[in-house]
ZADO-1210 file (C-alpha; in nm, 4 decimals, padded with zeros to 6 digits):
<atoms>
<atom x="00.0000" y="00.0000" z="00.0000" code="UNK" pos="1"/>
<atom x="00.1059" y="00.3540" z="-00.1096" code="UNK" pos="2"/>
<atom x="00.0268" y="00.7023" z="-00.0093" code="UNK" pos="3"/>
<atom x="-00.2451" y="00.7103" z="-00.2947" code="UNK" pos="4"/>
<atom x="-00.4635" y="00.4313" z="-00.1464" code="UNK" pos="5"/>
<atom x="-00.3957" y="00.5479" z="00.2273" code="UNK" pos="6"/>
<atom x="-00.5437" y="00.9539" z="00.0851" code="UNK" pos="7"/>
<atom x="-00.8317" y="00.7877" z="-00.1178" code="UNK" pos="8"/>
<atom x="-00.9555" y="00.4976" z="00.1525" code="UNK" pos="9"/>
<atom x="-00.8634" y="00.7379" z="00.4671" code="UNK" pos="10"/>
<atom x="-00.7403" y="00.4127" z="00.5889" code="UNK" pos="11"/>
<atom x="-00.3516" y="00.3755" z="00.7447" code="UNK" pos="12"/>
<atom x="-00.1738" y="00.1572" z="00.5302" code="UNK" pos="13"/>
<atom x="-00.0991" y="-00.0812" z="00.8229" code="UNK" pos="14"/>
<atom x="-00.4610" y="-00.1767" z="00.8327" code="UNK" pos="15"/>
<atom x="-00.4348" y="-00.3472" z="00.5304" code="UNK" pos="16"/>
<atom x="-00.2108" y="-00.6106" z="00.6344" code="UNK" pos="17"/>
<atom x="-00.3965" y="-00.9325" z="00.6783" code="UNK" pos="18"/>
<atom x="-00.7523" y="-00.7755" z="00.6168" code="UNK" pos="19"/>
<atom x="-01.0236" y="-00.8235" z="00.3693" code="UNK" pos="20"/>
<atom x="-01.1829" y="-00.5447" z="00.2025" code="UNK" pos="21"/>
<atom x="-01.5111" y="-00.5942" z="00.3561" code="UNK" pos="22"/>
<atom x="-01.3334" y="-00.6502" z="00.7262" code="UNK" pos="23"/>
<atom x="-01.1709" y="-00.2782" z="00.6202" code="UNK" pos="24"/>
<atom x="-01.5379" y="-00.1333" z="00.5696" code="UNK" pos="25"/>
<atom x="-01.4845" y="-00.0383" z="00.2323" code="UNK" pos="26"/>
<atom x="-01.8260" y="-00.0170" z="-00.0100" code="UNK" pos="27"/>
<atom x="-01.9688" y="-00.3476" z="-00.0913" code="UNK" pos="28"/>
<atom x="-02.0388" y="-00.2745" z="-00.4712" code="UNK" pos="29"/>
<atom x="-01.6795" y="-00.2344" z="-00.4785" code="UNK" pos="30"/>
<atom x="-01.5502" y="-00.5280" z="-00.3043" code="UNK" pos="31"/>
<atom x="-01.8329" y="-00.7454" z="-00.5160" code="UNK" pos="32"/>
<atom x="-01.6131" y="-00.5991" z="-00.8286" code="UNK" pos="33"/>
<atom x="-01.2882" y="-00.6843" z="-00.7213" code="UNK" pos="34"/>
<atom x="-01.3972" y="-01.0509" z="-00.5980" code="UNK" pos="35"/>
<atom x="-01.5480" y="-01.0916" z="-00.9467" code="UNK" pos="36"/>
<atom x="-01.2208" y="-00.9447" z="-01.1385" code="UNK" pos="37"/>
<atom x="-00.9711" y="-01.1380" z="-00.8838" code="UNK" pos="38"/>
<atom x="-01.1608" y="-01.4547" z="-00.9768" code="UNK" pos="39"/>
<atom x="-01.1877" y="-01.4021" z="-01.3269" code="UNK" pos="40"/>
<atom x="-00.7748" y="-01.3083" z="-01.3176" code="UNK" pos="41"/>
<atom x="-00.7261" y="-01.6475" z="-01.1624" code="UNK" pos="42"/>
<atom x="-00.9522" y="-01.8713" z="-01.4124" code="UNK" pos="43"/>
<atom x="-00.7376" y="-01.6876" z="-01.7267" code="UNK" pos="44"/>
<atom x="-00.4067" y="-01.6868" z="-01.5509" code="UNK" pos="45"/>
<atom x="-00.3902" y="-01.3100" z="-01.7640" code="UNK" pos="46"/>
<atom x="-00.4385" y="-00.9710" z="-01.6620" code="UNK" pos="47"/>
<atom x="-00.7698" y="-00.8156" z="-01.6245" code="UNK" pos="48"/>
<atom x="-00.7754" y="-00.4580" z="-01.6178" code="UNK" pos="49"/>
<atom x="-01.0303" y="-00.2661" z="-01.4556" code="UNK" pos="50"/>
<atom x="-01.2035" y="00.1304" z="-01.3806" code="UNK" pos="51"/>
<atom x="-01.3316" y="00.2227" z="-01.0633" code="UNK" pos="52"/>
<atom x="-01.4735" y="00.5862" z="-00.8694" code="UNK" pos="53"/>
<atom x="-01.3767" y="00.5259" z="-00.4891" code="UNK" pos="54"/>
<atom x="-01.5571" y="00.7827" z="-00.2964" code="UNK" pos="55"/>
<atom x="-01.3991" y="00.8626" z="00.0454" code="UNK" pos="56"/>
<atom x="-01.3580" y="01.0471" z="00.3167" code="UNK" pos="57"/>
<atom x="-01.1140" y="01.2878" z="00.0862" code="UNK" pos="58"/>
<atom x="-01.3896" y="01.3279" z="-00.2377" code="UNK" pos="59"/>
<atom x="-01.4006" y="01.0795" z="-00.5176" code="UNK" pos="60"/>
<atom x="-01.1469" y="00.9015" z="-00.7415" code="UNK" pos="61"/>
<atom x="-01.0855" y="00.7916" z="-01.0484" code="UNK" pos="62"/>
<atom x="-00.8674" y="00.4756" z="-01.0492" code="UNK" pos="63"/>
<atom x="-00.7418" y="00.2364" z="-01.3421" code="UNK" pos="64"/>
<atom x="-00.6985" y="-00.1052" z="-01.1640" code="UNK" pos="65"/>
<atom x="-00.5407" y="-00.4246" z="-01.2506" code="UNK" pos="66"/>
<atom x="-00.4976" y="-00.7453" z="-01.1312" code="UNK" pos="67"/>
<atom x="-00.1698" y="-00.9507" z="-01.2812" code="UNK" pos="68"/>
<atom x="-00.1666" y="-01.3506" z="-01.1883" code="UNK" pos="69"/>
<atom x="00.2241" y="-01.4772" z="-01.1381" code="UNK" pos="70"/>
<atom x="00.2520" y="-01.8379" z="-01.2567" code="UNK" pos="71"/>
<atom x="00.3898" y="-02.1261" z="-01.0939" code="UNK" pos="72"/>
<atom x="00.7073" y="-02.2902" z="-01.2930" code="UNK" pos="73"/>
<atom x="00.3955" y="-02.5820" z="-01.3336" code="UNK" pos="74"/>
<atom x="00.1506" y="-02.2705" z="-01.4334" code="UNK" pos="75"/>
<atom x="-00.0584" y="-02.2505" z="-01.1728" code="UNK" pos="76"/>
<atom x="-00.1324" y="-01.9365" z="-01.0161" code="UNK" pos="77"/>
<atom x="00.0936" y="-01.9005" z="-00.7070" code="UNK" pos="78"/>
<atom x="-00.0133" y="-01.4914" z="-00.6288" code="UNK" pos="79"/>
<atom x="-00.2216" y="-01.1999" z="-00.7846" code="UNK" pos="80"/>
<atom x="-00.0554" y="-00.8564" z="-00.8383" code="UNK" pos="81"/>
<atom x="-00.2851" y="-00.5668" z="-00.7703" code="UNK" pos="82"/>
<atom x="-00.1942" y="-00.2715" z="-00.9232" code="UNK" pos="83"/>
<atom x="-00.4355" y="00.0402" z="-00.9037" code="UNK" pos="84"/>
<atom x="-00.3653" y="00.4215" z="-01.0335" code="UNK" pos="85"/>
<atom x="-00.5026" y="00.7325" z="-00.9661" code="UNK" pos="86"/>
<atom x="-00.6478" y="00.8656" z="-01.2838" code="UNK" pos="87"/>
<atom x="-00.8590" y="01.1305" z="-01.1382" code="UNK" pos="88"/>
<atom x="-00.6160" y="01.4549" z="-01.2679" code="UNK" pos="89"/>
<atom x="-00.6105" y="01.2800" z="-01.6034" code="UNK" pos="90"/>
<atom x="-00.9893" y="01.2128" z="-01.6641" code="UNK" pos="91"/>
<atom x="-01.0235" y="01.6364" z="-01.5617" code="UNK" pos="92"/>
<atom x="-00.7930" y="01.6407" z="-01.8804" code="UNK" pos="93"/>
<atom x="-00.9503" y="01.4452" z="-02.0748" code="UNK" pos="94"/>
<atom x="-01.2895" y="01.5919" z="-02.0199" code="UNK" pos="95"/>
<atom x="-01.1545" y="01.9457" z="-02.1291" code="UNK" pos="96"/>
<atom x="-00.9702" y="01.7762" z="-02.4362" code="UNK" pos="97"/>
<atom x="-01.3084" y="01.6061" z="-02.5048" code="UNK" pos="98"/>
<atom x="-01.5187" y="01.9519" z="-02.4448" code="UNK" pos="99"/>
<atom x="-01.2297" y="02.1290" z="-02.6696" code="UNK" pos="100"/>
<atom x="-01.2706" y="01.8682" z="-02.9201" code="UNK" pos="101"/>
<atom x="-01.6819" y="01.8852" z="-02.9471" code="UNK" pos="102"/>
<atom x="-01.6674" y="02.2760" z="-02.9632" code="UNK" pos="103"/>
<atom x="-01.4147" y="02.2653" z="-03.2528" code="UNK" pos="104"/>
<atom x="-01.6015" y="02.0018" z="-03.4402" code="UNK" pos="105"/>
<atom x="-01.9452" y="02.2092" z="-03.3850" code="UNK" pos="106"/>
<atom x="-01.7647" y="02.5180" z="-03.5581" code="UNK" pos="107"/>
<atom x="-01.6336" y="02.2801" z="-03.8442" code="UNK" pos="108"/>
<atom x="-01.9717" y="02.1834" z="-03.8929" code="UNK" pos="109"/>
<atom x="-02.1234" y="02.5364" z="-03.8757" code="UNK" pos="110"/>
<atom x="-01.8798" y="02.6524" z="-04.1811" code="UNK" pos="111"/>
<atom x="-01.9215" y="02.3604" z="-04.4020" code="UNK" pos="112"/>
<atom x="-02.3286" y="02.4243" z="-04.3842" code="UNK" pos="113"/>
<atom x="-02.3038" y="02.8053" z="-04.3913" code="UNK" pos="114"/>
<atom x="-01.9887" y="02.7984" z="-04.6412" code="UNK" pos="115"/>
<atom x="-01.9561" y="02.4784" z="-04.8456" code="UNK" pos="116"/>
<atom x="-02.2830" y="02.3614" z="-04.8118" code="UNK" pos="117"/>
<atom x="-02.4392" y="02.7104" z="-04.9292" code="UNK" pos="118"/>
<atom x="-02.1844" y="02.7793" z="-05.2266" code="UNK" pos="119"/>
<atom x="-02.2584" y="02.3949" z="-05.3658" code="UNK" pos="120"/>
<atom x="-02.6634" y="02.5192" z="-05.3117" code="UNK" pos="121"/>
<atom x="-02.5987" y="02.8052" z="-05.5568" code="UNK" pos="122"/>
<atom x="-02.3866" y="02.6155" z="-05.8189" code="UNK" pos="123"/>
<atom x="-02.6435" y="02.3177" z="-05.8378" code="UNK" pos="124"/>
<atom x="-02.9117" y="02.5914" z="-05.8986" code="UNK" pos="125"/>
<atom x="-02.6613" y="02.6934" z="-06.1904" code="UNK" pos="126"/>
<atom x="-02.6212" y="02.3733" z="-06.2795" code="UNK" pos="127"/>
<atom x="-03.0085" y="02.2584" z="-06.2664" code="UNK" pos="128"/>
<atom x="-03.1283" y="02.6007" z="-06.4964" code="UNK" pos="129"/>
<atom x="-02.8332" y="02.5027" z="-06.7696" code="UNK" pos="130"/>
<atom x="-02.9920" y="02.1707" z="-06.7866" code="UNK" pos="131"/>
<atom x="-03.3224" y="02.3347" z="-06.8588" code="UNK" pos="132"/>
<atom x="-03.1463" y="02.5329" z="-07.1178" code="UNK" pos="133"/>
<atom x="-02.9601" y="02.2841" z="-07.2752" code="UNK" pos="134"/>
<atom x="-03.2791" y="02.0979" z="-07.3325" code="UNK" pos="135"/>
<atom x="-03.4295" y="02.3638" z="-07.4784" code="UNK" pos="136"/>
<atom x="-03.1993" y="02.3770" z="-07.7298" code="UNK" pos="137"/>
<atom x="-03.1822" y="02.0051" z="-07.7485" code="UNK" pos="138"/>
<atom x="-02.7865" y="02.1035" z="-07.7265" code="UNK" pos="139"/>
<atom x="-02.5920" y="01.7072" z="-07.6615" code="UNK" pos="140"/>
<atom x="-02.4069" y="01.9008" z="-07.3720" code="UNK" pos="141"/>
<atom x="-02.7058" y="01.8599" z="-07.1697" code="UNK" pos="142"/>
<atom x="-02.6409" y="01.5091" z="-07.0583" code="UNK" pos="143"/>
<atom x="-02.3047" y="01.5974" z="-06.9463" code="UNK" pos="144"/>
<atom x="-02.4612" y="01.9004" z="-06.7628" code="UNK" pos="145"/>
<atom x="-02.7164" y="01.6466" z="-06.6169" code="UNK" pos="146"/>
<atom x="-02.4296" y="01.4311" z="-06.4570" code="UNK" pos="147"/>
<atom x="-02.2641" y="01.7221" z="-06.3256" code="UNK" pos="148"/>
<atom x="-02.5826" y="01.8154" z="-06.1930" code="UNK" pos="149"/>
<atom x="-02.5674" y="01.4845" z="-06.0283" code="UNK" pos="150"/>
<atom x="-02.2318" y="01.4993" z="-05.8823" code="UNK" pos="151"/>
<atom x="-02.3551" y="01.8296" z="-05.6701" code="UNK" pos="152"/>
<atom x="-02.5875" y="01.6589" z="-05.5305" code="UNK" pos="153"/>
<atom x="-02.3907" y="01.3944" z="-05.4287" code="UNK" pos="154"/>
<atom x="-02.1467" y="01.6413" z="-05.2972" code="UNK" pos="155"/>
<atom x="-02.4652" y="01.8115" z="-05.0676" code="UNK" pos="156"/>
<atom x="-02.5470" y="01.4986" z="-04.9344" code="UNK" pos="157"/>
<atom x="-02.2031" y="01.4099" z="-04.8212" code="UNK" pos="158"/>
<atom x="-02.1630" y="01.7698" z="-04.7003" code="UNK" pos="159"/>
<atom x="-02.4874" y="01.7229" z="-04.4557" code="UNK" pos="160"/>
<atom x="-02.3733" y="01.3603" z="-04.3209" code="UNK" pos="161"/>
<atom x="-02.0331" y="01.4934" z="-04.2176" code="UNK" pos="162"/>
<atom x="-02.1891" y="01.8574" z="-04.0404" code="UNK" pos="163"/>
<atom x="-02.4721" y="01.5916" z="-03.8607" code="UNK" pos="164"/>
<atom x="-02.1650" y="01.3467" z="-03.7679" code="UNK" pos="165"/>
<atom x="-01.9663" y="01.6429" z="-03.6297" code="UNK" pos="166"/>
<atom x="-02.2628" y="01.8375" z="-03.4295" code="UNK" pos="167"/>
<atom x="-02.2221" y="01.5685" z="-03.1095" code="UNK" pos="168"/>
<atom x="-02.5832" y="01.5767" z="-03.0240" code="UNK" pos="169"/>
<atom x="-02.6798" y="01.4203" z="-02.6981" code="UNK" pos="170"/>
<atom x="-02.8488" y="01.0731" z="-02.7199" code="UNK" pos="171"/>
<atom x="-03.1348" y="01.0304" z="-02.4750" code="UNK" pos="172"/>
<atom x="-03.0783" y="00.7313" z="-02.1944" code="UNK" pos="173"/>
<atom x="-03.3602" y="00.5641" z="-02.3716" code="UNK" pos="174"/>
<atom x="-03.2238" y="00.6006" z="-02.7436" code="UNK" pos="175"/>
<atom x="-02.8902" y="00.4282" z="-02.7359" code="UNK" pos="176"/>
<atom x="-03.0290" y="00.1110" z="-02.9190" code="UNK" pos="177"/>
<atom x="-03.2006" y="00.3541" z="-03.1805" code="UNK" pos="178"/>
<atom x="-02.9392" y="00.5567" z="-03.2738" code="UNK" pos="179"/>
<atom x="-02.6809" y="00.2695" z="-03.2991" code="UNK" pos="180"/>
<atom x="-02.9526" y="00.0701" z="-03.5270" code="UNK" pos="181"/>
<atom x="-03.0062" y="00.3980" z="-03.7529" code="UNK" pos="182"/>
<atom x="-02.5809" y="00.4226" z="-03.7745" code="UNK" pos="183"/>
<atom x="-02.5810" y="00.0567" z="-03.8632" code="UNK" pos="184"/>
<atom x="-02.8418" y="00.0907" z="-04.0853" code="UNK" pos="185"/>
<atom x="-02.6885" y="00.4263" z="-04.3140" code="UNK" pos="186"/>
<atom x="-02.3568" y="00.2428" z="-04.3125" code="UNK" pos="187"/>
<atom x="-02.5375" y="-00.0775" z="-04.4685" code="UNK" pos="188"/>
<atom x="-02.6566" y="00.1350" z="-04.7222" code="UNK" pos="189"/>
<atom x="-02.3341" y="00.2067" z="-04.8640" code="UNK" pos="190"/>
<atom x="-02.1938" y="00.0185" z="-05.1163" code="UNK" pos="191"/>
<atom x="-01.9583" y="-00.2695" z="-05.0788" code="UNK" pos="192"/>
<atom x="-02.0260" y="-00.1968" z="-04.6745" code="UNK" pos="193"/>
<atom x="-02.2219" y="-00.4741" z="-04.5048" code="UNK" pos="194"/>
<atom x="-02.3225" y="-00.3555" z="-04.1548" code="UNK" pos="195"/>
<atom x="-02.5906" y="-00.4793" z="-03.8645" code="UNK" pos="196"/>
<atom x="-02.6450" y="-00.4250" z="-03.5256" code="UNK" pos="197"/>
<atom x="-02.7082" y="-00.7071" z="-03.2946" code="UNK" pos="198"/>
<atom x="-02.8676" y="-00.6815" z="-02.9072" code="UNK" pos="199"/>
<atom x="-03.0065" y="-00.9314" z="-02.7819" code="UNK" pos="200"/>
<atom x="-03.1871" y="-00.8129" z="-02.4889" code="UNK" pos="201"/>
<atom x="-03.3269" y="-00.4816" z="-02.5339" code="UNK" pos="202"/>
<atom x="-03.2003" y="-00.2276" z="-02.2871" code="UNK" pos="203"/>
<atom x="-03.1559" y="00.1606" z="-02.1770" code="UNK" pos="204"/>
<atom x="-02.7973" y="00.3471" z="-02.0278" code="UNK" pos="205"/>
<atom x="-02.9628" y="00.5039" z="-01.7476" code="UNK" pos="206"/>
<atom x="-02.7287" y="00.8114" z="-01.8266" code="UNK" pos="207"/>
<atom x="-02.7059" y="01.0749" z="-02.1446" code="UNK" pos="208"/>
<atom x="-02.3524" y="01.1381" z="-02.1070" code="UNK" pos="209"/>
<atom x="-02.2711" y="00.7591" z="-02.1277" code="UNK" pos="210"/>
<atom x="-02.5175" y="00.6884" z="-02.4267" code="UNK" pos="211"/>
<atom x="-02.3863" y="00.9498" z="-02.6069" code="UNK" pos="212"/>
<atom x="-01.9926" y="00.8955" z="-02.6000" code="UNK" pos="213"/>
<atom x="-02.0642" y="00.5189" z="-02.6282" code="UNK" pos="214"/>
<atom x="-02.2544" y="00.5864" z="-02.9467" code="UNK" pos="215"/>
<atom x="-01.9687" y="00.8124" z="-03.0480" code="UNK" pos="216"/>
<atom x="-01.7132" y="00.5266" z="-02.9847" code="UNK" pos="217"/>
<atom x="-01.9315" y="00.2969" z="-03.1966" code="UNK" pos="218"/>
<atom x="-01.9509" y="00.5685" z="-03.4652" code="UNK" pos="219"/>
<atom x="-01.5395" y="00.6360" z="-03.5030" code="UNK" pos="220"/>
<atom x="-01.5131" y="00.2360" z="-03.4807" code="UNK" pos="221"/>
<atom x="-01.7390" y="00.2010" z="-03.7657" code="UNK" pos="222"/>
<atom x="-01.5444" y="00.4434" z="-03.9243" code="UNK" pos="223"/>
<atom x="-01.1660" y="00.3385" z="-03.8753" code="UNK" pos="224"/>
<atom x="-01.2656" y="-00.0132" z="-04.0012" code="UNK" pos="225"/>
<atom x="-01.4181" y="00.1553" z="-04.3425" code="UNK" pos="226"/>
<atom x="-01.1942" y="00.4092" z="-04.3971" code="UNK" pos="227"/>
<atom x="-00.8637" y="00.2199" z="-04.2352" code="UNK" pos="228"/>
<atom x="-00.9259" y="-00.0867" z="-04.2341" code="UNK" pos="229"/>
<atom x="-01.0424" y="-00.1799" z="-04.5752" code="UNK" pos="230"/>
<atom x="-01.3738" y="-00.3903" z="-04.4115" code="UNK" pos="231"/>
<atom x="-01.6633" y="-00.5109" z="-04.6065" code="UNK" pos="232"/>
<atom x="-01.8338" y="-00.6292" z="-04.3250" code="UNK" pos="233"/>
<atom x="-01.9140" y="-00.4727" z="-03.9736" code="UNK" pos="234"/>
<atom x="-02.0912" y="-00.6106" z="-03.6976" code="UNK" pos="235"/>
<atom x="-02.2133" y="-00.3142" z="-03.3963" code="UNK" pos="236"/>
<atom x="-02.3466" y="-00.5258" z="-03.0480" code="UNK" pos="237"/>
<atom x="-02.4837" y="-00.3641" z="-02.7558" code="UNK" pos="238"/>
<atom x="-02.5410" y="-00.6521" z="-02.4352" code="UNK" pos="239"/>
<atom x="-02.5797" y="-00.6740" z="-02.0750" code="UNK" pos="240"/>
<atom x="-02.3360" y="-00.8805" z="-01.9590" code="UNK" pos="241"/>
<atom x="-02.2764" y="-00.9763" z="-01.5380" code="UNK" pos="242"/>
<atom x="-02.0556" y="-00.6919" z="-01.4772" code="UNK" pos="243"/>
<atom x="-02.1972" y="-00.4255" z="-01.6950" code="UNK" pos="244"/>
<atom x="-02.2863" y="-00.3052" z="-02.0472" code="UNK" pos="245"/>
<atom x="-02.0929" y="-00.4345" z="-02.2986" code="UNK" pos="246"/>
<atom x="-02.0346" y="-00.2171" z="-02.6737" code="UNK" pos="247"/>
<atom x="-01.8737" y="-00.4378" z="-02.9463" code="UNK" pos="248"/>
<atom x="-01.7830" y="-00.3560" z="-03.3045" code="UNK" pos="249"/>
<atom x="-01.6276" y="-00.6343" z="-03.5195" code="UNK" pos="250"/>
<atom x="-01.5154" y="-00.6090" z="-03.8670" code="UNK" pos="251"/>
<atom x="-01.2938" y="-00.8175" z="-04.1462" code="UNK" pos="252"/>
<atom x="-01.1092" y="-00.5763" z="-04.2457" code="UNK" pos="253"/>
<atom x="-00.7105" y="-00.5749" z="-04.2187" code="UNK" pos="254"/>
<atom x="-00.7003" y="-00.5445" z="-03.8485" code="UNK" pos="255"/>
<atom x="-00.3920" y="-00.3566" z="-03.5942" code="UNK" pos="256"/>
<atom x="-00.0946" y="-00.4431" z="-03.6397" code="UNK" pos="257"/>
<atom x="00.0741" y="-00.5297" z="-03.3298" code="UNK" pos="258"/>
<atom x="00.2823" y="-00.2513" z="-03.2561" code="UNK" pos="259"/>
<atom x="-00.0234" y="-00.0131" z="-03.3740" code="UNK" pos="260"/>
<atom x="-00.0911" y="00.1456" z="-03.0134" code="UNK" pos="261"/>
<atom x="00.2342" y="00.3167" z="-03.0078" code="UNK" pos="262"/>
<atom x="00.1397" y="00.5456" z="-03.3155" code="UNK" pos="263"/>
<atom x="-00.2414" y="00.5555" z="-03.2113" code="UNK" pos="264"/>
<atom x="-00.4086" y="00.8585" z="-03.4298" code="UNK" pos="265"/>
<atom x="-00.6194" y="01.1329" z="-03.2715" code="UNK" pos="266"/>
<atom x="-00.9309" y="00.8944" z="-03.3324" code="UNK" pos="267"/>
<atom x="-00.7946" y="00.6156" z="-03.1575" code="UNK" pos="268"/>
<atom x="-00.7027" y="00.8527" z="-02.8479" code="UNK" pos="269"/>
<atom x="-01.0325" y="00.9764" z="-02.8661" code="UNK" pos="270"/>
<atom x="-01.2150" y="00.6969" z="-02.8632" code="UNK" pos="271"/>
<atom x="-00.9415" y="00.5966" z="-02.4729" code="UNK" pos="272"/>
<atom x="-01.0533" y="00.9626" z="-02.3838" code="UNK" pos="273"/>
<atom x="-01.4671" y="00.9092" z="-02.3865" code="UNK" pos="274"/>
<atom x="-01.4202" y="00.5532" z="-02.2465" code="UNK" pos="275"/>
<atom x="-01.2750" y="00.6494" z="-01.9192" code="UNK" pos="276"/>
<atom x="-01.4269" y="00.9933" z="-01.8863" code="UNK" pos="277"/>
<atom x="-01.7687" y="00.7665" z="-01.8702" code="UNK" pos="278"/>
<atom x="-01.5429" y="00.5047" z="-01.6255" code="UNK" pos="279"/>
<atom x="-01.4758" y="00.2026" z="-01.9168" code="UNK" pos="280"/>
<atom x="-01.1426" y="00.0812" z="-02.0309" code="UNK" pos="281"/>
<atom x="-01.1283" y="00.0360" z="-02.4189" code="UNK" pos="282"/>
<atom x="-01.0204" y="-00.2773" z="-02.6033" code="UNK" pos="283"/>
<atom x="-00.8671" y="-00.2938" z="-02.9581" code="UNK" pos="284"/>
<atom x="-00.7018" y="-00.5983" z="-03.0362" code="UNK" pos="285"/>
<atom x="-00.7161" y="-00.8355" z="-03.3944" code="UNK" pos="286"/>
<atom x="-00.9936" y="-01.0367" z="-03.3852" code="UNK" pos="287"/>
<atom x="-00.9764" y="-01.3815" z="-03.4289" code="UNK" pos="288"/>
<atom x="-00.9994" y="-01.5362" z="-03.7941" code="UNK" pos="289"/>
<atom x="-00.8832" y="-01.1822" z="-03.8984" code="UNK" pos="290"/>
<atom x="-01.0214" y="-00.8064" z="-03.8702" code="UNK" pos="291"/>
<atom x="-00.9818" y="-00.6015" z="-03.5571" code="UNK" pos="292"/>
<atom x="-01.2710" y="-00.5724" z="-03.2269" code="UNK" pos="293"/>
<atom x="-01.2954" y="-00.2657" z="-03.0556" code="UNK" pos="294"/>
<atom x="-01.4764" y="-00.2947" z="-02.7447" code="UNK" pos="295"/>
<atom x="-01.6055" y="-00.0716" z="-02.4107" code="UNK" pos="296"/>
<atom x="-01.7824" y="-00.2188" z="-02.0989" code="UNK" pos="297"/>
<atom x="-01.9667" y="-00.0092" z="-01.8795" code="UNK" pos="298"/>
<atom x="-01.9633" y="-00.1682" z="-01.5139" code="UNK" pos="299"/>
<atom x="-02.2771" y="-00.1473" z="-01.3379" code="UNK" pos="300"/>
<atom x="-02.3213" y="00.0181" z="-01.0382" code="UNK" pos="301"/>
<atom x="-01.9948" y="00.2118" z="-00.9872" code="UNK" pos="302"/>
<atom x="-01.9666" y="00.3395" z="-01.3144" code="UNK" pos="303"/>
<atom x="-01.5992" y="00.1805" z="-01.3934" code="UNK" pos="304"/>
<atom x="-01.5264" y="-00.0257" z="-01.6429" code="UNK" pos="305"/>
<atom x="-01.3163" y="-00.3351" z="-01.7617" code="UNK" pos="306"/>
<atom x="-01.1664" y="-00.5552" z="-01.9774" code="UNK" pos="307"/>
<atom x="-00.9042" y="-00.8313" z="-02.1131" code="UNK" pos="308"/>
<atom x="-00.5907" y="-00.7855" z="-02.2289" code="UNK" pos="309"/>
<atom x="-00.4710" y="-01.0815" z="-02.4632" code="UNK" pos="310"/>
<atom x="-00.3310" y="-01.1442" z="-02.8138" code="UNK" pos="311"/>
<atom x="-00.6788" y="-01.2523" z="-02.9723" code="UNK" pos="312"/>
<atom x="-01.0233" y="-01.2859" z="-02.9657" code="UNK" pos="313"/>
<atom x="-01.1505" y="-01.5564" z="-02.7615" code="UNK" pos="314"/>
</atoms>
């Protein structure tokens, strides 16, 4: 025990010594999570990492938690390493990064509508009356004019989707399953792009804030495995699981290489950044068979979250 724990608990290190949790009176929500993550540690001899808010007698904490099983030379598990760290500083960063990050996007969006997205209004209006008068004429040029026509349009559309995907609005609690089946759906529209959303049990994120950014981790997934990834099929899943909400996107695309998290993009970061400001832990790792998972659980009732570190998909 360390300084940290003895500020955050309010409990003298020596206390610890050959005491459970519960016999140290700390919450029971909490010691129900560790129990669960110690025990799943031990059954995968791997790491399980972990997010957790301590509230104590010294205001609440944001902690990143795991729990590392040493082996046995016959590979059984002789001890379990705990290692927790205070992340509270670094989530007040992250939320101002985030909050940064949203306000910059909303002005991007504002000046493609009121700037792109106006001057493309005026040239398709060009573009629409020298149809007309092409026609007239019965000039050939008014095919081509036609297609370029066309193309404009095209352009507006894609000028609307990108100023609604970068105007973060917030999702209801109730509306996470809608808005990721909508996403799902306009992706599957695409073509060459093959993407569903699967949930077995229907189910509501009792909080805005969480709906939202999860939706928004689902939404740069989607698009990292399209754009990045080369994938022709994506799978989104939203499920309840024993410790917690569970978001999922699959897709067989060309996957991370294993070295990628050391030149993560702004996306990827992103994506770390609304995970633990909500209290999850993200997950991107190759799936196996091929393609890449990205993945976010939610942990019920403290609102940490957690997940397993290992070379594939199980």
């Amino acid at each position: 025990m360390n300084p940290t724990v003895e500020l955050a608990s309010g409990i003298h290190r020596g206390r610890f010594l050959g005491r459970a949790n519960r016999e140290l009176g700390l919450p029971d929500s909490l010691c129900r999570l560790w129990e669960q993550v110690l025990r799943e540690a031990i059954a995968s001899r791997g790491e399980v990492g972990f997010a957790f808010r301590f509230d104590g007698p010294n205001g609440a904490r944001s902690f990143l938690g795991r729990y590392v099983p040493e082996l046995d030379p016959e590979g059984r598990v002789a001890s379990v390493l705990g290692i927790g760290v205070d992340i509270t500083e670094r989530r007040a960063l992250q939320e101002q990064l985030l909050a940064t990050a949203a306000q910059e996007q909303r002005r991007i969006a504002q000046d493609l509508h009121d700037d792109v997205g106006q001057g493309l209004t005026g040239a398709a209006l060009m573009a629409d009356a020298m149809v007309q008068a092409l026609a007239a004429q019965g000039r050939p040029e008014a095919g081509r004019a036609a297609r370029l026509l066309d193309l404009l349009g095209g352009l507006q559309q894609r000028v609307r989707v990108l100023c609604r995907g970068l105007m973060m609005v917030e999702i209801d609690s109730g509306r996470l399953m809608s808005a990721l089946t909508d996403l799902a759906d306009k992706v599957d529209a695409m073509d060459g792009i093959r993407c569903t959303f699967e949930c077995p049990d229907p189910m509501a994120v009792a909080d805005p804030r969480t709906a939202t950014y999860l939706f928004r981790i689902a939404q740069e997934a989607v698009s990292n495995a399209m754009k990045h990834g080369g994938a022709q099929a994506v799978c989104i899943g939203l499920r309840r699981q024993d410790r917690g909400i569970r978001l999922e996107i699959r897709d067989d695309g060309r996957g991370f290489p294993p070295s990628s998290r050391l030149r993560e993009g702004m996306g990827l970061k992103i994506m770390r950044y609304r995970a633990e400001s909500i209290g999850g832990m993200l997950e991107i790792r190759p799936a196996r068979g091929g393609g890449s998972k990205v993945a976010c659980q939610i942990e019920s009732g403290n609102g940490g979250g957690s997940t397993h570190h290992a070379g594939h998909d199980d």
